[in-house]
N, C-alpha and C positions, 0 to 999 in steps of 0.2 A: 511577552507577557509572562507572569508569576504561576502562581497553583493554580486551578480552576477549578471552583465548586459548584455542584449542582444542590442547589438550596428545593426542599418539600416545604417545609416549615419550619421555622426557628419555633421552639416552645421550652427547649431542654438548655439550662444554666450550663451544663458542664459540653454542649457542642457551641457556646459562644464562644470558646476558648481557640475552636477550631475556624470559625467563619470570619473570616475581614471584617465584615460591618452588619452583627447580626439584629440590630435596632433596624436599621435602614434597609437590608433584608426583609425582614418582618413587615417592618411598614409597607414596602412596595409589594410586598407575595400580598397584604391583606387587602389593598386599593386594588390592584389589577383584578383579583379573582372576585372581587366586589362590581367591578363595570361586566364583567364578560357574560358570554352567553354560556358559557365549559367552562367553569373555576377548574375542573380539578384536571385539565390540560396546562394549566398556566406553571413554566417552568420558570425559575430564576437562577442563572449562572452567574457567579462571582468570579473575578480574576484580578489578585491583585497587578498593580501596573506598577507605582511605587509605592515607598516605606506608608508613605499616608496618603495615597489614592488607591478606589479602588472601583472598576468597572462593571456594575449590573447587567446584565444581557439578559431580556423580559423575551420569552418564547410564549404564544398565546395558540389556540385553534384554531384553525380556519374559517376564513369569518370575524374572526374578531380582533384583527389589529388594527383594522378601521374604527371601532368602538373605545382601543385604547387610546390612538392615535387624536381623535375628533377630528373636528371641524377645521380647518389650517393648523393643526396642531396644538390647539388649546391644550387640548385636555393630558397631551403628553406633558406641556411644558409644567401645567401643575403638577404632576405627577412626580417631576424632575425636581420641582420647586420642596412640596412637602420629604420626598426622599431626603434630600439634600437635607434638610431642616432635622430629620432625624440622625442624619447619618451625623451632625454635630456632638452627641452622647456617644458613639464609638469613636471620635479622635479622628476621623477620617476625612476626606474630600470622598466623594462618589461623582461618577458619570451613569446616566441612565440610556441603555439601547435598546430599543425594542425591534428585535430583531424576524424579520420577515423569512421563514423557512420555505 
């Protein structure tokens, strides 16, 4: 894997410059902390993988990766689905992991 970033918030023009996919950042940091029970436990790691992919890894609190996760996985795959849909205005591919600490 590439550089890894631990993403708070994208809000600032001049740290887009610094972040893989900071539209699809943004959008996934605002929907997770939106479902959870602890928004401001909710971490998001980026790493790029290649030149134009690049992998999300969604840390939550405990407790609440069943909330992002749903019901057989619905509600991840939307998640995966609008990410995706943003990460098209940064030039990139994105994969989404919600990762179980």
């Amino acid at each position: 894997m590439g550089r890894v970033h631990s993403i708070e918030e994208v809000t600032d023009v001049a740290d887009s410059n610094t972040i893989p996919a900071p539209v699809a950042t943004a959008v996934l940091t605002h929907v997770v902390r939106s479902i959870v029970d602890d928004p401001e436990a909710v971490r998001v790691d980026t790493a790029d993988v290649d030149d134009d992919k690049v992998m999300l890894e969604v840390r939550v609190g405990p407790g609440d990766l069943g909330r992002v996760i749903g019901r057989r996985g619905r509600t991840a795959m939307s998640i995966r689905t609008v990410v995706r849909a943003a990460a098209a205005n940064d030039g990139v591919d994105v994969d989404v992991d919600f990762v179980d600490e």
